[in-house]
PyMOL Python script that loads the backbone (N, CA, C, O; Angstrom):
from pymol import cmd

cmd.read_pdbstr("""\
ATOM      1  N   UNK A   1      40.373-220.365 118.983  1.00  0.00           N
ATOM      2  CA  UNK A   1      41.122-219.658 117.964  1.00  0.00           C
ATOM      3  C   UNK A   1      40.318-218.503 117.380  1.00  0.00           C
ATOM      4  O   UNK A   1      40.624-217.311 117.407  1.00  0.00           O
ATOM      5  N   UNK A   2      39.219-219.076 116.840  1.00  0.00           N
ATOM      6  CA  UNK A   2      38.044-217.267 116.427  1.00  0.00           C
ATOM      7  C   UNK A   2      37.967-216.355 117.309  1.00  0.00           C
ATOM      8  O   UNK A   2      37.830-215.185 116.951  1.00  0.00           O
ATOM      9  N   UNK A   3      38.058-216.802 119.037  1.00  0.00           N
ATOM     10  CA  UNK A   3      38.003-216.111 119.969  1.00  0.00           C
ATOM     11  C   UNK A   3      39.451-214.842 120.019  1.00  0.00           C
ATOM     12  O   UNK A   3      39.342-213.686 120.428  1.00  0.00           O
ATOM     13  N   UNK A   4      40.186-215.216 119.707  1.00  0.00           N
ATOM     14  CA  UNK A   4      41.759-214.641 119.771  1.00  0.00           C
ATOM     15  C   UNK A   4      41.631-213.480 117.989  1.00  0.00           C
ATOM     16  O   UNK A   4      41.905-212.283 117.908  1.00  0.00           O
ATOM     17  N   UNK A   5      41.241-214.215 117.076  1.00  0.00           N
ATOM     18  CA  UNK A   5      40.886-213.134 115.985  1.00  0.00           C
ATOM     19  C   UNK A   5      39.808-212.230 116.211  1.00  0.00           C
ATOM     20  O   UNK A   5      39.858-211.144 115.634  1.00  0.00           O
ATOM     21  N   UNK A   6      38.591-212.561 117.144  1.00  0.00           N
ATOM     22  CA  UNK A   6      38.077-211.317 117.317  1.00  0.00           C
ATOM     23  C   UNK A   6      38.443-210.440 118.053  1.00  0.00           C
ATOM     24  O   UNK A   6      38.353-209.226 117.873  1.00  0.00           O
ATOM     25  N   UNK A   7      38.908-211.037 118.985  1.00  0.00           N
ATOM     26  CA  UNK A   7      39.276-209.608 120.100  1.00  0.00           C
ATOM     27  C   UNK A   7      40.543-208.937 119.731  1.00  0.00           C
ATOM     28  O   UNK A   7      40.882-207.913 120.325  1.00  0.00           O
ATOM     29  N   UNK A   8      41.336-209.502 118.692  1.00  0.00           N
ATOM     30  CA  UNK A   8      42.438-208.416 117.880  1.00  0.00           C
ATOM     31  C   UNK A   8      41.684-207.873 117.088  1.00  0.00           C
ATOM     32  O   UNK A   8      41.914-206.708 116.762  1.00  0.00           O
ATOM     33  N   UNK A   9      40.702-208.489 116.624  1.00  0.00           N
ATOM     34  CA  UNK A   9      40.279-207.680 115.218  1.00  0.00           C
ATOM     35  C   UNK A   9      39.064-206.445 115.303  1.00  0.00           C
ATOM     36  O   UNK A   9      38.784-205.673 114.386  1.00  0.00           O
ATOM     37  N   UNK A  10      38.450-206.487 116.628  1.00  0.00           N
ATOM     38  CA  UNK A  10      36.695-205.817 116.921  1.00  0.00           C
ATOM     39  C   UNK A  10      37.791-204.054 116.601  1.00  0.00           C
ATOM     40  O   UNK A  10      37.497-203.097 115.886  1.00  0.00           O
ATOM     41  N   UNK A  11      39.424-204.351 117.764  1.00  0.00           N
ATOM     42  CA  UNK A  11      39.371-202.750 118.299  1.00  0.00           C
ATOM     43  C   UNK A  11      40.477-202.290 116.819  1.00  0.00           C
ATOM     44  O   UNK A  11      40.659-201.080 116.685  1.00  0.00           O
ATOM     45  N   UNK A  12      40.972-202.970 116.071  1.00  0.00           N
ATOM     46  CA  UNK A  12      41.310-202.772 114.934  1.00  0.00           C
ATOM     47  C   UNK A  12      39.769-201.900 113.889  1.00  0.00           C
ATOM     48  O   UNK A  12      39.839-200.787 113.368  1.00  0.00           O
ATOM     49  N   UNK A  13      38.622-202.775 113.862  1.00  0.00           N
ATOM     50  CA  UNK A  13      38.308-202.408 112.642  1.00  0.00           C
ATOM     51  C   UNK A  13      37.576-201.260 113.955  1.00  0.00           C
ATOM     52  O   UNK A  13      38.090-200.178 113.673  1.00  0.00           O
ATOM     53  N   UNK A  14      37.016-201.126 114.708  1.00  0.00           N
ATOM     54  CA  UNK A  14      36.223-200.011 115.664  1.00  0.00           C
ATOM     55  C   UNK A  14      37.750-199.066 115.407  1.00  0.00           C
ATOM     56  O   UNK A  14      37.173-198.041 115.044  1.00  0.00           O
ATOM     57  N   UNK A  15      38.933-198.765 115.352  1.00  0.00           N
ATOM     58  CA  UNK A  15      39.464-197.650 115.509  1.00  0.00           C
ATOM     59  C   UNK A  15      39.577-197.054 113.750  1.00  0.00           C
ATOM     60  O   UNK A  15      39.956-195.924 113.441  1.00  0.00           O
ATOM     61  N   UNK A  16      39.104-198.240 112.685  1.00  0.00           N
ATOM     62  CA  UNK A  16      39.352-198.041 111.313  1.00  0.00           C
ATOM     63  C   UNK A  16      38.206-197.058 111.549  1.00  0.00           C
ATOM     64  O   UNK A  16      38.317-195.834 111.479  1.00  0.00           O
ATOM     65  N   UNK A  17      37.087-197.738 111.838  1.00  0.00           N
ATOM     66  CA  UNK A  17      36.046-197.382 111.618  1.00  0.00           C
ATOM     67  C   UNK A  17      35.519-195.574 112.290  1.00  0.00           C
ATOM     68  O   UNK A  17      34.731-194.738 111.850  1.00  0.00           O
ATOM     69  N   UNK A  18      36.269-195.602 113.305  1.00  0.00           N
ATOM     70  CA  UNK A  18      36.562-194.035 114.201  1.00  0.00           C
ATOM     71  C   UNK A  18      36.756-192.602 113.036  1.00  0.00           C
ATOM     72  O   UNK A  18      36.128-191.577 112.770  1.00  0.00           O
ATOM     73  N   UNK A  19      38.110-193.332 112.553  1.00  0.00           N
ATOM     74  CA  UNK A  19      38.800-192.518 111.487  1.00  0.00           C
ATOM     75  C   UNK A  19      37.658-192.219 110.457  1.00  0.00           C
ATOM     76  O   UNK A  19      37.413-191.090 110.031  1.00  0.00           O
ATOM     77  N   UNK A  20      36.938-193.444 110.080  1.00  0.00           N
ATOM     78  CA  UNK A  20      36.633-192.887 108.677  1.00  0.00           C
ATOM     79  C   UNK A  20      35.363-191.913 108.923  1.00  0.00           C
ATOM     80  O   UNK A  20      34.813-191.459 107.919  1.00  0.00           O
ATOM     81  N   UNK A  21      34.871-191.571 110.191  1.00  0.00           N
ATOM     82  CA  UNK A  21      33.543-191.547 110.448  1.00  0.00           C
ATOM     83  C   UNK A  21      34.435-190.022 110.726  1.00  0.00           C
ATOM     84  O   UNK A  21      33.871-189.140 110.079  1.00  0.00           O
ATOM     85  N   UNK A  22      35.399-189.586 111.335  1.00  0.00           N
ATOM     86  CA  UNK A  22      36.403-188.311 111.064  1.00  0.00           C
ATOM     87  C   UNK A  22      36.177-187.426 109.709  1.00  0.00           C
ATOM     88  O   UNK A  22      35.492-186.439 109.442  1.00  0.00           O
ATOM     89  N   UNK A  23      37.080-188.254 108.988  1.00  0.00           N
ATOM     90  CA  UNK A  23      37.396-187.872 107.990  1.00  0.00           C
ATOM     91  C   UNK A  23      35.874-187.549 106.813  1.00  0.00           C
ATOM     92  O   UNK A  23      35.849-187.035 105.695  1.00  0.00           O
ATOM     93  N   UNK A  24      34.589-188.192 107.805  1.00  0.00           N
ATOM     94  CA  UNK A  24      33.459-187.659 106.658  1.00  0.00           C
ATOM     95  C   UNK A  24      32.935-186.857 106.974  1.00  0.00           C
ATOM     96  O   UNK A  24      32.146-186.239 106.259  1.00  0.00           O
ATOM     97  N   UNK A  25      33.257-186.526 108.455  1.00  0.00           N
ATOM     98  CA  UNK A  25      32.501-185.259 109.080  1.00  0.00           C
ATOM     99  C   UNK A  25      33.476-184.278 108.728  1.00  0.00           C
ATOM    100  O   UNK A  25      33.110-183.105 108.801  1.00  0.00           O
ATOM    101  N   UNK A  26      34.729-184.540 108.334  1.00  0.00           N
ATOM    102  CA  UNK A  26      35.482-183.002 108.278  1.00  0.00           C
ATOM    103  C   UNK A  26      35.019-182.816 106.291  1.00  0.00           C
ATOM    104  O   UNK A  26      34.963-181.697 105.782  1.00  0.00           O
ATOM    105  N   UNK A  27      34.856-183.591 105.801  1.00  0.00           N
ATOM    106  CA  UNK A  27      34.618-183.624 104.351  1.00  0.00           C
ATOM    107  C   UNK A  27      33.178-182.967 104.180  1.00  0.00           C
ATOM    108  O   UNK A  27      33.073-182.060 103.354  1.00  0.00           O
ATOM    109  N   UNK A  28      32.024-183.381 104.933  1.00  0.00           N
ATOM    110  CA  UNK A  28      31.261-183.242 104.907  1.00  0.00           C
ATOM    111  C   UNK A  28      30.705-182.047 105.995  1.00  0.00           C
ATOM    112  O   UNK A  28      29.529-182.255 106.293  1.00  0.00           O
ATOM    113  N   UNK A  29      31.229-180.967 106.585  1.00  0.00           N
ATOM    114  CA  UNK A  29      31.541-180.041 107.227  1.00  0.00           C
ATOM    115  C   UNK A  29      32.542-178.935 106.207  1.00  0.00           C
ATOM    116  O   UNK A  29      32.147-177.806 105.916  1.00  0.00           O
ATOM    117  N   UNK A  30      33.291-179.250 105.952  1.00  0.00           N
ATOM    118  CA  UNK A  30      34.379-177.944 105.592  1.00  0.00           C
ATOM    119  C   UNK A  30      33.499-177.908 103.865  1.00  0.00           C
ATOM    120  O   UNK A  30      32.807-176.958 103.499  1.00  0.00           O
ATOM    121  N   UNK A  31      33.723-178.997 103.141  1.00  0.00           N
ATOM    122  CA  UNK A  31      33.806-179.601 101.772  1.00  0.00           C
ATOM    123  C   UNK A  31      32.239-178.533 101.257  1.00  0.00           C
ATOM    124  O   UNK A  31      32.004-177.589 100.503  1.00  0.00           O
ATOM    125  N   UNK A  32      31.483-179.426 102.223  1.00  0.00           N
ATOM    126  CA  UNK A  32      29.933-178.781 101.782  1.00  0.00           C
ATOM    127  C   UNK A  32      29.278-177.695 102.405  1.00  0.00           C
ATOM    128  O   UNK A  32      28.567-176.958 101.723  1.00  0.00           O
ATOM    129  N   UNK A  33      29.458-177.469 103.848  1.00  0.00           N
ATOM    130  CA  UNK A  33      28.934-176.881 104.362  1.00  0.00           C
ATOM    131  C   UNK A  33      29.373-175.229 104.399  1.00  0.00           C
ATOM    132  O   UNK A  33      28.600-174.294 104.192  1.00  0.00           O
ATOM    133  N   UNK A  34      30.804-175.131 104.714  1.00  0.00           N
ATOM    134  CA  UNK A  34      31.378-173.837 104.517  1.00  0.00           C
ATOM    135  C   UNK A  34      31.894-173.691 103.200  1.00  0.00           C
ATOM    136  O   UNK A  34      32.118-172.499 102.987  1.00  0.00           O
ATOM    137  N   UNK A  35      32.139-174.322 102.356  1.00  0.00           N
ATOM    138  CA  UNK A  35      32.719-174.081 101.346  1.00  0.00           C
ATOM    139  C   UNK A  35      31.610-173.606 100.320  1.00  0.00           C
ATOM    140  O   UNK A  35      31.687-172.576  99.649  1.00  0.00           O
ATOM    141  N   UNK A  36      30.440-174.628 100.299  1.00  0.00           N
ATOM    142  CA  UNK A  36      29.467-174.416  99.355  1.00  0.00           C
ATOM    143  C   UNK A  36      28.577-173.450  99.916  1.00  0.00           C
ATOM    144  O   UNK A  36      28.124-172.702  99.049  1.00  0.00           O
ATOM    145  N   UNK A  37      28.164-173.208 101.103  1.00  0.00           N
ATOM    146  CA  UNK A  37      27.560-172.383 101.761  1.00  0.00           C
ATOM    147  C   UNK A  37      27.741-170.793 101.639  1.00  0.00           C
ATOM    148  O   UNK A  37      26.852-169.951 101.513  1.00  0.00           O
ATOM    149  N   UNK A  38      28.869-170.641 101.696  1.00  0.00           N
ATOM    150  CA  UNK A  38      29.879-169.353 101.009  1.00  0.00           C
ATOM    151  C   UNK A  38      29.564-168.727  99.461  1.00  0.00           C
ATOM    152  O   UNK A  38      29.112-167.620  99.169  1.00  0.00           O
ATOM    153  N   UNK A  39      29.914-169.692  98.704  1.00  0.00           N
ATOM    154  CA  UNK A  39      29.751-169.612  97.591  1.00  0.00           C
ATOM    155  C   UNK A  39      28.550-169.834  97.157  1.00  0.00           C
ATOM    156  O   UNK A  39      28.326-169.062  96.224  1.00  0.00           O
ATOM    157  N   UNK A  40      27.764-170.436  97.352  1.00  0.00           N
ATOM    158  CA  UNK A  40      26.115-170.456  97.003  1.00  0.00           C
ATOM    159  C   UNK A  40      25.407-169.160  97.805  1.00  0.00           C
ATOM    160  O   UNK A  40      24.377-168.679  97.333  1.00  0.00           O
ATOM    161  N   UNK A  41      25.886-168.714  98.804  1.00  0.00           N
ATOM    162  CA  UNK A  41      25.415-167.317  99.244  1.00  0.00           C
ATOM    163  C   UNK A  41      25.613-166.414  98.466  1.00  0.00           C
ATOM    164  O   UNK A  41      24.719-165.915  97.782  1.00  0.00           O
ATOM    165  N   UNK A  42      26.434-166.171  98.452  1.00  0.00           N
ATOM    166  CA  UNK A  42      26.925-165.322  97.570  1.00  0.00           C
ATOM    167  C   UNK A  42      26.450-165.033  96.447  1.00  0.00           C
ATOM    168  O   UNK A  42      26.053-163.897  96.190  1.00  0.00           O
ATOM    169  N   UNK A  43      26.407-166.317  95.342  1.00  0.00           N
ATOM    170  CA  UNK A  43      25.586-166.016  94.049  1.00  0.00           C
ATOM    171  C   UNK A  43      24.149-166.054  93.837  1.00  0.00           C
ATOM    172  O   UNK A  43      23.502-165.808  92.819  1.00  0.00           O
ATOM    173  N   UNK A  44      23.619-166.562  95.494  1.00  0.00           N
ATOM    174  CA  UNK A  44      22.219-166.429  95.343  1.00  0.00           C
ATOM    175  C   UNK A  44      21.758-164.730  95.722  1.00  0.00           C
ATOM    176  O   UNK A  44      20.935-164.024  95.140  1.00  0.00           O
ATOM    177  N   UNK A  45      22.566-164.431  96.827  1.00  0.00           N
ATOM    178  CA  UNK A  45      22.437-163.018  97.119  1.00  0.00           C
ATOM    179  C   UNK A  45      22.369-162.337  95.642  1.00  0.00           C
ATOM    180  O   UNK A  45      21.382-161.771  95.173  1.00  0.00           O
ATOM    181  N   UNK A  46      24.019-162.571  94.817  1.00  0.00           N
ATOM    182  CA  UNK A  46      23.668-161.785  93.702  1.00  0.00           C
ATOM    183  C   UNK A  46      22.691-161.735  92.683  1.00  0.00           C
ATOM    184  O   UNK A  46      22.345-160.823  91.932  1.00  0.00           O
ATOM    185  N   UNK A  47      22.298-162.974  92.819  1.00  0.00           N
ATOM    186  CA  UNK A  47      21.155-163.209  91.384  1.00  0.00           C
ATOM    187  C   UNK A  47      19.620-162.720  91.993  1.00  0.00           C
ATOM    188  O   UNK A  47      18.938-162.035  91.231  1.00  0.00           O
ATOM    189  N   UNK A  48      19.193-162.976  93.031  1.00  0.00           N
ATOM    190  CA  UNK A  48      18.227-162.723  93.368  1.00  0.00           C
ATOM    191  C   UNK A  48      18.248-160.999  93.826  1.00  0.00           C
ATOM    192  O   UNK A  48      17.114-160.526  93.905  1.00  0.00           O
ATOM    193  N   UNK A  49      18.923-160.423  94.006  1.00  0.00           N
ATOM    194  CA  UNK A  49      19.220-158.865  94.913  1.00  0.00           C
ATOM    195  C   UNK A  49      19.289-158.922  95.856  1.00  0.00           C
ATOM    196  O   UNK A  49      19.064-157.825  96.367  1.00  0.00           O
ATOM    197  N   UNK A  50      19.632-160.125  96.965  1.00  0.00           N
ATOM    198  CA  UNK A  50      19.206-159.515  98.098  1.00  0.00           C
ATOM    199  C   UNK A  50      18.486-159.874  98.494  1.00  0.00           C
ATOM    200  O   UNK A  50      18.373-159.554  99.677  1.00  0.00           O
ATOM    201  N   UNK A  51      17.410-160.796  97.937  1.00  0.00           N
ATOM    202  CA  UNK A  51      16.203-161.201  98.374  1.00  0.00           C
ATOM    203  C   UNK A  51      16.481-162.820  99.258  1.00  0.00           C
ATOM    204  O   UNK A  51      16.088-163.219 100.354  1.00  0.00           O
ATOM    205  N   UNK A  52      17.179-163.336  98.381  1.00  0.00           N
ATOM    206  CA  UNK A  52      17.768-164.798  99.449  1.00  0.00           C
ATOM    207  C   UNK A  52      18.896-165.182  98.828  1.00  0.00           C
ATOM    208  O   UNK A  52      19.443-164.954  97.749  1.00  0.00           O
ATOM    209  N   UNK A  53      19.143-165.962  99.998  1.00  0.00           N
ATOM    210  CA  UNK A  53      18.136-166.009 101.242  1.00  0.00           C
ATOM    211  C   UNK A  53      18.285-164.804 102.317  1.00  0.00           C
ATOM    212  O   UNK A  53      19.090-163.875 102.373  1.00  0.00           O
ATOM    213  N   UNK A  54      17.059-165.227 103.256  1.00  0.00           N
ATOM    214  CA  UNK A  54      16.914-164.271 104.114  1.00  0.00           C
ATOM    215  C   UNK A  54      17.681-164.306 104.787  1.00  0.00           C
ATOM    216  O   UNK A  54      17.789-163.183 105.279  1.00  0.00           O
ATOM    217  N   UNK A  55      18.534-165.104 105.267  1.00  0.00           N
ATOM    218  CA  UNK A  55      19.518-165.750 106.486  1.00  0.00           C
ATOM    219  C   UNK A  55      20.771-164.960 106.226  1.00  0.00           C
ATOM    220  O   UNK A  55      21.228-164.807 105.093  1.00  0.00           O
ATOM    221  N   UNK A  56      21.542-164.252 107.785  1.00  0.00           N
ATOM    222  CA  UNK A  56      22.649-163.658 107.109  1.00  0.00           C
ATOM    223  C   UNK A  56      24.031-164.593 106.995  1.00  0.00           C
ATOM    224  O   UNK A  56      24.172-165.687 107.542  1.00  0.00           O
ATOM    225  N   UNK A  57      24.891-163.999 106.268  1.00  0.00           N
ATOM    226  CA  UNK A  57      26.234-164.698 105.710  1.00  0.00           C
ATOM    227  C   UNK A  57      26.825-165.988 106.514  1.00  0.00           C
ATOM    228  O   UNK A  57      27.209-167.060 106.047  1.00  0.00           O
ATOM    229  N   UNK A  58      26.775-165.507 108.004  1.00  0.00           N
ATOM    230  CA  UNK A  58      26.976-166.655 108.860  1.00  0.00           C
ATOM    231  C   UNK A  58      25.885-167.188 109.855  1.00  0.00           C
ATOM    232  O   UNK A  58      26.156-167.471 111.022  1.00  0.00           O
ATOM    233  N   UNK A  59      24.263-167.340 109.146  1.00  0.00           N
ATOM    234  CA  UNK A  59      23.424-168.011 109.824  1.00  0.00           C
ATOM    235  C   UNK A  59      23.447-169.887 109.483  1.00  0.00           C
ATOM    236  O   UNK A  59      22.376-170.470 109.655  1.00  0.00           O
ATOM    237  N   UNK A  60      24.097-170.329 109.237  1.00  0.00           N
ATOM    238  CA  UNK A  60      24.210-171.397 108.260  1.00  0.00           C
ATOM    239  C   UNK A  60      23.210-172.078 109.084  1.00  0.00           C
ATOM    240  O   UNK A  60      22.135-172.527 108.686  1.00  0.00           O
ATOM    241  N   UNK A  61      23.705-172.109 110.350  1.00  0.00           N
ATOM    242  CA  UNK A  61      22.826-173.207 111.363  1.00  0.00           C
ATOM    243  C   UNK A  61      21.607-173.082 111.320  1.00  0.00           C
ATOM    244  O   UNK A  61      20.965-174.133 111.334  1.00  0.00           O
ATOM    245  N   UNK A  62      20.989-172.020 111.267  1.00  0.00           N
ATOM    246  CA  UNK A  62      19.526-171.431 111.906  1.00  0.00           C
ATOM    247  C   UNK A  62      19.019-171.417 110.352  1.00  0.00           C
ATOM    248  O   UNK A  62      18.184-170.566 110.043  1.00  0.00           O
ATOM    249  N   UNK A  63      19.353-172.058 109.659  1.00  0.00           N
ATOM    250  CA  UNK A  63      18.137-172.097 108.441  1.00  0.00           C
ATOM    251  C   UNK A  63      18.017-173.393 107.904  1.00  0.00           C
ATOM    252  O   UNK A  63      18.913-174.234 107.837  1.00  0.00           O
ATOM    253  N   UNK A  64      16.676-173.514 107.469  1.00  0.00           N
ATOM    254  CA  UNK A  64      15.918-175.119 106.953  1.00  0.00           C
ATOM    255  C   UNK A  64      17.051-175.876 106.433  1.00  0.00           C
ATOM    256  O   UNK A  64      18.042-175.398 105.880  1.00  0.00           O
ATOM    257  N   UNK A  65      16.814-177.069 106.659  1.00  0.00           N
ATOM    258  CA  UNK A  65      17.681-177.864 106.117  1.00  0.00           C
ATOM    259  C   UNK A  65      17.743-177.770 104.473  1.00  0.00           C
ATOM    260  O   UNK A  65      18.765-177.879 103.797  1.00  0.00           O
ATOM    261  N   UNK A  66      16.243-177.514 103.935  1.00  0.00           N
ATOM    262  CA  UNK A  66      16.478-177.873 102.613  1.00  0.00           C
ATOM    263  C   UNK A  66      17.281-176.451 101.561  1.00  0.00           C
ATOM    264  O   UNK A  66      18.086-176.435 100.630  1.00  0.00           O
ATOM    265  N   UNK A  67      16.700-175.641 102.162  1.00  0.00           N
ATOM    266  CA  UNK A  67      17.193-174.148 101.884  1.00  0.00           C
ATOM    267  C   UNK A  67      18.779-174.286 101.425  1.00  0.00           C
ATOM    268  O   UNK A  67      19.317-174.298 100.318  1.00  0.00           O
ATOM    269  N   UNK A  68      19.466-174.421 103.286  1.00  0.00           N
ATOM    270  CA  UNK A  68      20.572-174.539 103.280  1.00  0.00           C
ATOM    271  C   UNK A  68      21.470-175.866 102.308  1.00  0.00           C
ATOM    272  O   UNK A  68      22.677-175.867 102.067  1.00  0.00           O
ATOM    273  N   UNK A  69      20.308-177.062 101.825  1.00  0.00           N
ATOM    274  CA  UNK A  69      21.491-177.654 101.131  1.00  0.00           C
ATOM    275  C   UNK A  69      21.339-177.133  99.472  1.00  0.00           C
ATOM    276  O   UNK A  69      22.238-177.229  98.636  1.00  0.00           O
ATOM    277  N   UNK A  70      20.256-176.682  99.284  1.00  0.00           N
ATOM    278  CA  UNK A  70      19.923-175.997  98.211  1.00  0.00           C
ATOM    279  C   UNK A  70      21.150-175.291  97.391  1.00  0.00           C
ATOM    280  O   UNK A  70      21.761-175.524  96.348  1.00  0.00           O
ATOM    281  N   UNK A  71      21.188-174.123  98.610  1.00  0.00           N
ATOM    282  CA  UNK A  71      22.118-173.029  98.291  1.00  0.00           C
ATOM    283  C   UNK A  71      23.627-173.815  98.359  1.00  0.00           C
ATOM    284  O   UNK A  71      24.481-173.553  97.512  1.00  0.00           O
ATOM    285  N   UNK A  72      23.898-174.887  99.533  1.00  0.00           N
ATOM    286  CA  UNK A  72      24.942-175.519  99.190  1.00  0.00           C
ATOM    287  C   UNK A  72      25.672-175.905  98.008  1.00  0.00           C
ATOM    288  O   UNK A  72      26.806-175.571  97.664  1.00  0.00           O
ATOM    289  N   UNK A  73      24.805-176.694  97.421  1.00  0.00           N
ATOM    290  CA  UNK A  73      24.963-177.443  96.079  1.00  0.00           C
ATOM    291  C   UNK A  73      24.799-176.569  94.983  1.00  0.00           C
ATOM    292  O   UNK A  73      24.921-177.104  93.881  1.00  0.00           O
ATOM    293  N   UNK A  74      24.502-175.105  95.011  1.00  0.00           N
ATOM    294  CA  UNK A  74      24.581-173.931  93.678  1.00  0.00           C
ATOM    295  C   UNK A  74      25.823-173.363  93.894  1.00  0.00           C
ATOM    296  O   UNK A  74      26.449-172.853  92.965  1.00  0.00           O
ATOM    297  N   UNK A  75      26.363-173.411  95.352  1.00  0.00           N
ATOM    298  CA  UNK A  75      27.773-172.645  95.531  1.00  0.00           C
ATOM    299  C   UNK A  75      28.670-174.043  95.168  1.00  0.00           C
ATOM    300  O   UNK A  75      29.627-173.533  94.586  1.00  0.00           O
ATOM    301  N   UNK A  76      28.867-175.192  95.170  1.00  0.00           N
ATOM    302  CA  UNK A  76      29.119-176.433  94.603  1.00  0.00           C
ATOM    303  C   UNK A  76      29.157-176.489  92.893  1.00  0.00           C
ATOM    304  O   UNK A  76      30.127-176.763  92.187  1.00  0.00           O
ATOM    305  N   UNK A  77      27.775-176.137  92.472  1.00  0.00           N
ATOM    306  CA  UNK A  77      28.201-176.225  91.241  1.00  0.00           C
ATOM    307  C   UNK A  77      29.209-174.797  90.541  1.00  0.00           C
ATOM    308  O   UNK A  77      30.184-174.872  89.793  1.00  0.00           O
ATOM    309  N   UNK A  78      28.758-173.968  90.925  1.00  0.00           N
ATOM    310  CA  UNK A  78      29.216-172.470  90.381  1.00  0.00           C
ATOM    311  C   UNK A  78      30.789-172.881  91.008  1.00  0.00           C
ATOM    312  O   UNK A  78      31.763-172.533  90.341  1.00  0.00           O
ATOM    313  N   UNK A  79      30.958-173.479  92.045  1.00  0.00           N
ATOM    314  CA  UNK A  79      32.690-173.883  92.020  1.00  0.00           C
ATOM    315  C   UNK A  79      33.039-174.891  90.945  1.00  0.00           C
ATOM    316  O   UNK A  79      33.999-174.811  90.180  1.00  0.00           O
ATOM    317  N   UNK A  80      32.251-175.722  90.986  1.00  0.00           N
ATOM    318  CA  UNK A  80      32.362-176.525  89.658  1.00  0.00           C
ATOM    319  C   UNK A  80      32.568-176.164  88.295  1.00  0.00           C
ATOM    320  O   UNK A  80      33.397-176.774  87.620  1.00  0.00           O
ATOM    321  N   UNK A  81      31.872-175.201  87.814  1.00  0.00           N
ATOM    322  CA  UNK A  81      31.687-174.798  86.640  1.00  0.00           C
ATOM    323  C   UNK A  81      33.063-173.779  86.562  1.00  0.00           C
ATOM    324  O   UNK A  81      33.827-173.800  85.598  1.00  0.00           O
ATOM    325  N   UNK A  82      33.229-172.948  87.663  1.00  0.00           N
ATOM    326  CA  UNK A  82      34.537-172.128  87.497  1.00  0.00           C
ATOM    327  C   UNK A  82      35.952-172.847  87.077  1.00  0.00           C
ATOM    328  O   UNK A  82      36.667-172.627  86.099  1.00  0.00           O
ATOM    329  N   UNK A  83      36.104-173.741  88.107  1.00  0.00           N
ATOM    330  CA  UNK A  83      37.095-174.836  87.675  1.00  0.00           C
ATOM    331  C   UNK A  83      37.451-175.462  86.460  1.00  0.00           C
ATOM    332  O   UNK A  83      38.459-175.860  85.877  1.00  0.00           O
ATOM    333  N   UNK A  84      35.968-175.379  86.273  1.00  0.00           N
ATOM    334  CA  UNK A  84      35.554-176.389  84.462  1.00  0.00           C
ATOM    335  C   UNK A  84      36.693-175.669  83.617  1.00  0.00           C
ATOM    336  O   UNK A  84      37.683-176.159  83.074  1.00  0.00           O
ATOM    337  N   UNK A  85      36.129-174.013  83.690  1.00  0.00           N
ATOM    338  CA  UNK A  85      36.075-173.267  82.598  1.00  0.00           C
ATOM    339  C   UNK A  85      37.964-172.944  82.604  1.00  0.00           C
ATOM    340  O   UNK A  85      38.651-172.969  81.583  1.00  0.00           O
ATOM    341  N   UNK A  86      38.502-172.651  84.037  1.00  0.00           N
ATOM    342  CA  UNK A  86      39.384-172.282  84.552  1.00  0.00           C
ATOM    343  C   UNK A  86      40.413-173.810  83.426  1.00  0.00           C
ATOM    344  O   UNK A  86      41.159-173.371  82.551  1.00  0.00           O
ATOM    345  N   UNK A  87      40.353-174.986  83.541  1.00  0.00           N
ATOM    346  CA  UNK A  87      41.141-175.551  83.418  1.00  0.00           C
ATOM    347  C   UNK A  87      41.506-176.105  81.867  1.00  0.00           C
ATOM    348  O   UNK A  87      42.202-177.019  81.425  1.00  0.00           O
ATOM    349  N   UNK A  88      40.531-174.899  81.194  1.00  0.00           N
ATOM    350  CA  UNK A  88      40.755-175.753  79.577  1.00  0.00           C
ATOM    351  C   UNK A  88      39.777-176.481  78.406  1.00  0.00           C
ATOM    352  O   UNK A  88      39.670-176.540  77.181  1.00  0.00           O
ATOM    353  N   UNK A  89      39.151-176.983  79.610  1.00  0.00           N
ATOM    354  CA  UNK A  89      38.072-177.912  79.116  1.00  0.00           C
ATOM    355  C   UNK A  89      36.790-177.519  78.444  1.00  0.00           C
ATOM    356  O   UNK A  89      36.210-178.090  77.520  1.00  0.00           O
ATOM    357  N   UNK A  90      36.510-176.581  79.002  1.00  0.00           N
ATOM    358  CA  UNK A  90      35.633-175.695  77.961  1.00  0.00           C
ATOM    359  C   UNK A  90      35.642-175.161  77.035  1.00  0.00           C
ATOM    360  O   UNK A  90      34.710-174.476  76.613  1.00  0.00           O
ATOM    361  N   UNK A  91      36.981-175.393  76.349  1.00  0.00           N
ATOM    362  CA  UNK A  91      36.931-174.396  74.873  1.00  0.00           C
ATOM    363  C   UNK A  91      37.037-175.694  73.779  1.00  0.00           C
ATOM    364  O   UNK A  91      37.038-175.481  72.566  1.00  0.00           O
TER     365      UNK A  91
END
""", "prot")
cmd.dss("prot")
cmd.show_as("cartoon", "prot")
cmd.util.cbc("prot")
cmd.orient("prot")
């Protein structure tokens, strides 16, 4: 009888498990990588002049990991903070 619940259950939770491993690479691809990447370029370009990063607009790949999550998470918050301000909550 356990024999008959695993072998329904292995390709059940292996196809759950497919999906969710999907859905974190597209979250964790679009969400952080182009989205924050964009926007943290951008305001680092502006605040600094120009100076960084050195990497151009679409080098995302070809620069340090830490750089790139750096600038991620400033184009992350500066979306954050826009939203903040955008929805009310700040006054």
């Amino acid at each position: 009888m356990i024999e008959i619940g695993e072998t329904f259950l292995r390709p059940v939770v292996s196809f759950a498990l497919a999906i969710l491993r999907a859905l974190l690479w597209v979250g964790w691809d679009f969400g952080f990588q182009i989205v924050g990447w964009s926007i943290g370029w951008l305001v680092c370009r502006a605040l600094t002049l120009g100076k960084f990063p050195a990497a151009a607009f679409n080098e995302v790949d070809n620069v340090d990991f830490w750089v790139a999550l750096f600038i991620e998470i400033v184009g992350l918050a500066v979306l954050s903070a826009v939203i903040f301000v955008i929805s009310g909550y700040a006054t």
